[in-house]
Structure formats: C-alpha cells, structure tokens
C-alpha positions as CSV (number, residue, x, y, z in Angstrom):
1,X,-77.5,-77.1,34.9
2,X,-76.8,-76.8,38.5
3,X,-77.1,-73.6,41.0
4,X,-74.1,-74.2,43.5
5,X,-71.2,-72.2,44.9
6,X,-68.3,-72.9,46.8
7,X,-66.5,-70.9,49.0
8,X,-63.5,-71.2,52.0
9,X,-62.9,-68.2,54.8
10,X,-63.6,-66.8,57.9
11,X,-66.7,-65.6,59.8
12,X,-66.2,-61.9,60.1
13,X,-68.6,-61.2,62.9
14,X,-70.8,-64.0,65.3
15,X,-73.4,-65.4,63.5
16,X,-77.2,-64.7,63.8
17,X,-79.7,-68.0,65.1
18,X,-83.3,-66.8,65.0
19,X,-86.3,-68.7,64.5
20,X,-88.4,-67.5,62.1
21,X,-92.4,-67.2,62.0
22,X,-93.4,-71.2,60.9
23,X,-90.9,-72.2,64.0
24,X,-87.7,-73.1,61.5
25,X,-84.1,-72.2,63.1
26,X,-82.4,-70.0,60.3
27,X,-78.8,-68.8,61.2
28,X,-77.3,-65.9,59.0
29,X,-73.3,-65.7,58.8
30,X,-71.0,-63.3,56.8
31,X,-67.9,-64.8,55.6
32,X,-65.0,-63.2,53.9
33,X,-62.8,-65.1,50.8
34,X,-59.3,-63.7,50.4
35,X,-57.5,-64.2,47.0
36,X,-54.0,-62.7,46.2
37,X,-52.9,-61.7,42.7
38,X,-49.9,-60.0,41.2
39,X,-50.7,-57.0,39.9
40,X,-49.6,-55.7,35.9
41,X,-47.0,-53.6,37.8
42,X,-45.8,-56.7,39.7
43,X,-47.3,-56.1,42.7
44,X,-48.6,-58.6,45.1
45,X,-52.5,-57.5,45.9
46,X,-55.4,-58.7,48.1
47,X,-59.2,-59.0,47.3
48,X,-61.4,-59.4,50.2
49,X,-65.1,-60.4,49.4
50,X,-67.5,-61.1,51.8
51,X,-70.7,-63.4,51.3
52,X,-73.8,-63.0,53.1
53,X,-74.8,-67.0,53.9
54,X,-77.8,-68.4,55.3
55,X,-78.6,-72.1,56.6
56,X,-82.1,-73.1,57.7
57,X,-83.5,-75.8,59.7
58,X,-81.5,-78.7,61.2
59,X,-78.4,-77.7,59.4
60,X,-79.0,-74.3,60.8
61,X,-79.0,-75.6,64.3
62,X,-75.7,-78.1,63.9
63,X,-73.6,-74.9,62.7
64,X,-75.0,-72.3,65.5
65,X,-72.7,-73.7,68.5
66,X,-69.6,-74.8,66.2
67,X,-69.3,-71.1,64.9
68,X,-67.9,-67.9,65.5
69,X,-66.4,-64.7,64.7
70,X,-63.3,-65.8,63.1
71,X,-64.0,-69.8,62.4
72,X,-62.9,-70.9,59.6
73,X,-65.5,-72.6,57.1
74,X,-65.5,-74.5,53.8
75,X,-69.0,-73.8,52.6
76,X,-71.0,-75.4,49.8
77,X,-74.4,-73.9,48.7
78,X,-76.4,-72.1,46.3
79,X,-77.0,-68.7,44.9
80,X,-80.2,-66.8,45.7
81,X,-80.9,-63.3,44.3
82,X,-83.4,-61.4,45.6
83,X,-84.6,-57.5,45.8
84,X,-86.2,-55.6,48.3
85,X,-87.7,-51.5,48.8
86,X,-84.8,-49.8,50.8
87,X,-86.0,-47.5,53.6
88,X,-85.4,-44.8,51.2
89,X,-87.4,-46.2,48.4
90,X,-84.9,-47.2,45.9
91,X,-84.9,-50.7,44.7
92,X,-82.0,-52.4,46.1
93,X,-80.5,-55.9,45.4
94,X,-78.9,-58.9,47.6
95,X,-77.1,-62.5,46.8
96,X,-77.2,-65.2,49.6
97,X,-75.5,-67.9,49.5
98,X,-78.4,-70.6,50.9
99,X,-75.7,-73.7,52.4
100,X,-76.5,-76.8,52.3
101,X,-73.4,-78.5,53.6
102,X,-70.5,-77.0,56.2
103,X,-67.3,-78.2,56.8
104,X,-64.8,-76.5,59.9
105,X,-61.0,-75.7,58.7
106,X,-58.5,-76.3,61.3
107,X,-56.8,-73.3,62.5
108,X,-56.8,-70.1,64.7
109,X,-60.4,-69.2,65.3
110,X,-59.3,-66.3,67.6
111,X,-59.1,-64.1,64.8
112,X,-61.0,-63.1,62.1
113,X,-58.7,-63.0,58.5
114,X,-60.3,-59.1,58.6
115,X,-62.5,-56.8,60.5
116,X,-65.5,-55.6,58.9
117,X,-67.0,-52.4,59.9
C-alpha cells in the first residue's frame, strides 16, 4: 500500500521559505480545492477545503519563486498526521500534505479562487 494524495487549487495566501535548524529550505503553502455538487433539493453547492502543504529541500527552493498567493498548483504528495500540546493544553491534531512533485496550472494568478481569513 502506498501513502499519496493528489490535489489541484490555488494558494490562498504567499507561501512561507524558512530554513530550518540542520540548514534545509522548507517552504509551507496553504491551498484551497473547490468541488461543486448538486444538492438533494437540486441545488448547485460549493465545498472549499484547504490543505496545509509542505515541501523541503531542493524542491522546496524550485517552488519558493514560481509561487504565490493565488497560483494555481497541481500537487502530488503524501499524508502526514501529527499532534501537538496547544497553548492551552489540549491535545490538538494536524494533516500535511508532505509534496514531492509540483506542477503550475495556467491561468489568472492575480486572484486567489477565495480569501481565507
């Protein structure tokens, strides 16, 4: 069995270069997926989710200059849970999305597909 996702949207805000402690570039992104489905009443509806990605090393520094708020990506990764103490004690979760391959859709960049807050 095999860990990887696949995913197609827009950045939603700039993404995040840093270097972190052992000298490896790690960029974080957060893109958001749109899906529209008919409703039972016959409605049409939108879903927005948004995925928390990282990419590390090399592939990390290819992507920070080719991306911003509002590009749009086709993405293929992995999925990596992980939990962590909030800063009010409670035991909260997270899913990343570690990518191991990027691929830039043509189209406006100018705009991200939706604001997040």
């Amino acid at each position: 069995m095999k860990n990887k996702v696949q995913l197609m949207g827009r950045l939603g805000q700039d993404p995040e270069l840093k270097t972190v402690g052992n000298g490896q570039a790690m960029l974080r992104l957060r893109m958001a997926t749109n899906e529209r489905f008919k409703s039972t009443q016959g409605e049409w509806k939108e879903d927005t989710q948004w995925h928390t990605m990282v990419a590390w090393g090399k592939l990390a520094e290819r992507m920070a200059p080719l991306v911003r708020k509002g590009s749009g990506l086709a993405v293929e990764g992995r999925l990596v849970h992980s939990s962590y103490e909030g800063k009010d004690g409670t035991k909260r979760f997270s899913t990343d999305v570690v990518l191991s391959d990027f691929q830039l859709m043509a189209g406006k960049t100018d705009q991200p597909a939706v604001e997040q807050d």
